[in-house]
C-alpha positions in Angstrom: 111.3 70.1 97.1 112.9 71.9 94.0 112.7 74.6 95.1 113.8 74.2 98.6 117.2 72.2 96.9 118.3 75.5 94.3 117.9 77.6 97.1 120.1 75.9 99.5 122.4 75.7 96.8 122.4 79.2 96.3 122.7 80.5 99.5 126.0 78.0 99.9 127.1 79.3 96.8 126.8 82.4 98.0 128.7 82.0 101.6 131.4 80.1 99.8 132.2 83.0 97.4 131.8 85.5 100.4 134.2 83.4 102.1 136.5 83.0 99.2 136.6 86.8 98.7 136.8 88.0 102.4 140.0 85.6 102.6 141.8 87.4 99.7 140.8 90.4 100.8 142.5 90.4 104.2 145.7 87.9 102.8 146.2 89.8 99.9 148.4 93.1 99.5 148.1 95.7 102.0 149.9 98.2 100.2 150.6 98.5 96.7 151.7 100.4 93.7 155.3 101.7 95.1 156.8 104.5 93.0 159.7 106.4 93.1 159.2 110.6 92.7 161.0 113.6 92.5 158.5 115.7 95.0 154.9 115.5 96.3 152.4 117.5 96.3 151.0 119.1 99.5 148.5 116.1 100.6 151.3 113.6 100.0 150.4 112.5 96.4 153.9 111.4 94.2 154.3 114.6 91.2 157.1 113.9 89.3 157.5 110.3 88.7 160.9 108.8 88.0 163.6 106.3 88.5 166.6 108.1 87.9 168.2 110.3 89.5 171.6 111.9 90.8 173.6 112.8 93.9 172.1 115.8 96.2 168.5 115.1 95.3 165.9 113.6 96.8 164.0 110.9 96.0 160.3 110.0 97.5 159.0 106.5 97.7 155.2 106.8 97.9 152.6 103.9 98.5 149.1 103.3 98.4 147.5 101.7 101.0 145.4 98.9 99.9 143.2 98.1 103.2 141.4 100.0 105.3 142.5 99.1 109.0 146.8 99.9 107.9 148.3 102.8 109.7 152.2 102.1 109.6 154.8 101.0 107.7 158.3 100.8 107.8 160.1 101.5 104.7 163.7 99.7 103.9 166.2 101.5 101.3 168.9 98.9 99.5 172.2 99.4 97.0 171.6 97.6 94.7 169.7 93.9 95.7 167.5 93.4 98.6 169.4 92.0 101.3 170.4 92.9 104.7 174.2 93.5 104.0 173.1 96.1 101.3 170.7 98.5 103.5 171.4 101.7 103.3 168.4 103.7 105.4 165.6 102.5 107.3 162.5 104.3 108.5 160.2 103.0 110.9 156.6 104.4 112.1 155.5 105.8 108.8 152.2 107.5 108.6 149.9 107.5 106.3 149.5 111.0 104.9 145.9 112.5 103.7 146.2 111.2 100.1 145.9 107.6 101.5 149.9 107.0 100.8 152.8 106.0 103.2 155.7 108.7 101.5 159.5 108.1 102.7 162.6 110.1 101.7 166.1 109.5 100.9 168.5 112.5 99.8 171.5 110.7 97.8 174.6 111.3 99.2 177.3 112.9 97.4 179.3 109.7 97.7 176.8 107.8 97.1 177.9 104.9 94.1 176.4 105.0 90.8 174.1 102.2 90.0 170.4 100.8 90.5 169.1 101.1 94.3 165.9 99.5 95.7 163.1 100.5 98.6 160.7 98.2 99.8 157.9 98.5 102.2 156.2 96.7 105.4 153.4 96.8 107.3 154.4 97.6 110.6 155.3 94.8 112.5 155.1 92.5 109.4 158.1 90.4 108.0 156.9 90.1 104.6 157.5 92.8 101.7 154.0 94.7 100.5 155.9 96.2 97.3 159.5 97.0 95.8 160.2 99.7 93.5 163.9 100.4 92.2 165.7 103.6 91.0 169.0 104.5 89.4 171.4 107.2 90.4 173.7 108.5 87.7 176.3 111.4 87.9 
């Protein structure tokens, strides 16, 4: 009877922390680690990490997906705080490249204001944010 009673506690120990992980695996982040890059490299990895940056070049927002079954992503640029008035760019249908990361592009306008900027990134057809990163442009 021992016997019989720690295994049946095991295995619904064992279901419930299946269960437990398997949840927070598919709620949890689907993409992740956002960064902002001066160039990637030819399989879509970020090279040159940075936040600042100035008018005419071109900064790359790169992602890492974080789940298996994501495809597409739609990537939002901001002045300044992330709100609808502020958007400045936005890019739907994003691929994911060879390197596993969604990569977007933004060339900064020669009028473009000086100051910090944001990007953030969806799942496709998701409302909710995955990851922010911010960058500067300067003169």
């Amino acid at each position: 009877m021992n016997k019989l009673v720690i295994a049946v506690i095991a295995i619904v120990a064992v279901l419930l922390i299946g269960t437990y992980n398997g949840y927070n695996y598919y709620n949890g982040p689907k993409i992740v680690d956002g960064v902002t890059s001066g160039s990637v490299d030819g399989k879509g990895n970020p090279i040159d990490f940075t936040n600042k940056f100035s008018h005419g070049d071109t900064v790359y927002f790169s992602a890492e997906v974080n789940r298996f079954w994501i495809k597409e992503a739609k990537v939002i640029w901001y002045k300044d705080q992330v709100k609808t008035s502020n958007r400045l760019h936005v890019e739907e249908n994003i691929v994911l490249n060879d390197a596993g990361y969604f990569t977007a592009k933004l060339t900064i306008p020669d009028d473009a204001k000086e100051g910090r900027y944001m990007v953030t990134i969806f799942v496709k057809g998701s409302p909710i944010s995955e990851t922010t990163a911010e960058f500067y442009v300067k003169k």
